[in-house]
C-alpha positions in Angstrom: -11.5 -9.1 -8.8 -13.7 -6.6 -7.4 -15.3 -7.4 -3.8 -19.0 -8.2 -4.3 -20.1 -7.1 -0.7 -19.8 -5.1 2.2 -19.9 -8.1 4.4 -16.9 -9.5 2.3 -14.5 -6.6 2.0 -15.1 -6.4 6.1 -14.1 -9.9 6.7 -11.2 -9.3 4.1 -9.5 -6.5 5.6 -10.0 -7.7 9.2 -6.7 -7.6 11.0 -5.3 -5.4 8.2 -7.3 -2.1 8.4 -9.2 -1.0 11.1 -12.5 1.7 10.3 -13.8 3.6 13.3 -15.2 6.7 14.2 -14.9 7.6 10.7 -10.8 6.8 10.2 -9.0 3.9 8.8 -5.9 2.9 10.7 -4.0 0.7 8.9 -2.5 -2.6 10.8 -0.8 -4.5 8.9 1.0 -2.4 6.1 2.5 -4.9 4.2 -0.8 -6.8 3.8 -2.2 -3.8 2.1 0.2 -4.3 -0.4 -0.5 -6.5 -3.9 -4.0 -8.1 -3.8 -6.1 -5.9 -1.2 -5.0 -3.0 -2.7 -5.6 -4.3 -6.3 -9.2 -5.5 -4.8 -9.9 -1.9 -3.5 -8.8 -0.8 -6.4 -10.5 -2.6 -9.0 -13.9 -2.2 -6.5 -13.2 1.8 -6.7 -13.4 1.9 -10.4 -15.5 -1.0 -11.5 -17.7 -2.4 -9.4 -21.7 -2.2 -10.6 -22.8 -0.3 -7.2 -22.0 2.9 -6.4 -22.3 2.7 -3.0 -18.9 -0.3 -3.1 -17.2 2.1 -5.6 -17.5 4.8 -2.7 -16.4 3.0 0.0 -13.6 1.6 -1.8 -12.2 5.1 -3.0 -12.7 6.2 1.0 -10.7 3.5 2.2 -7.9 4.2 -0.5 -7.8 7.8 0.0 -8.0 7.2 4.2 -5.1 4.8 4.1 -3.3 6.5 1.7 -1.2 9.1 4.3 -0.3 6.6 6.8 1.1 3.9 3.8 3.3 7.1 2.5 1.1 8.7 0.0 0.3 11.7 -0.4 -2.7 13.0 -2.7 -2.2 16.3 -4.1 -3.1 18.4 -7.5 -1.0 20.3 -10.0 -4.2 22.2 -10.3 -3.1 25.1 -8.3 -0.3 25.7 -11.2 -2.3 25.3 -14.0 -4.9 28.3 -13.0 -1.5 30.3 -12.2 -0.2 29.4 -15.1 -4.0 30.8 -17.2 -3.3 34.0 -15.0 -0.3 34.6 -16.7 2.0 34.9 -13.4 4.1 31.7 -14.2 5.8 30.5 -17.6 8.7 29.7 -19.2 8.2 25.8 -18.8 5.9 23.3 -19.7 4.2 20.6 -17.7 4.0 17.2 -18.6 0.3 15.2 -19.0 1.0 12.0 -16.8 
């Protein structure tokens, strides 16, 4: 269930995550965990405003680092692979 406000996905992470200065410090890892994560998450992707799909995919990529996970791209391959100066493999779709 996606959070319908600002004013309730601030009273819901309160004690958990911490925004300031423009960072998120997470408090309380293992509260991030199961629902607020699955809340963030469903806000991020299907919530009707833009503006609480936004802040939902900032605070998810923000806390990501300090809960152990690490955003990257296989992009960077791909384009070498189109160039022609890597083969001999193939790269799974996931």
């Amino acid at each position: 269930m996606s959070f319908q406000t600002m004013s309730q996905l601030s009273d819901t992470i309160r004690g958990v995550l911490e925004i300031r200065n423009g960072a998120v410090r997470v408090l309380a890892p293992s509260s991030v965990r199961g629902p607020l994560l699955d809340r963030l998450t469903d806000t991020a992707v299907f919530h009707e405003k833009s503006e609480m799909r936004a802040m939902a995919r900032w605070i998810i990529k923000m806390i990501a680092p300090e809960m152990g996970v690490h955003l990257s791209s296989i992009q960077p391959l791909y384009m070498a692979i189109g160039r022609g100066e890597v083969s001999g493999f193939t790269v799974p779709a996931v």
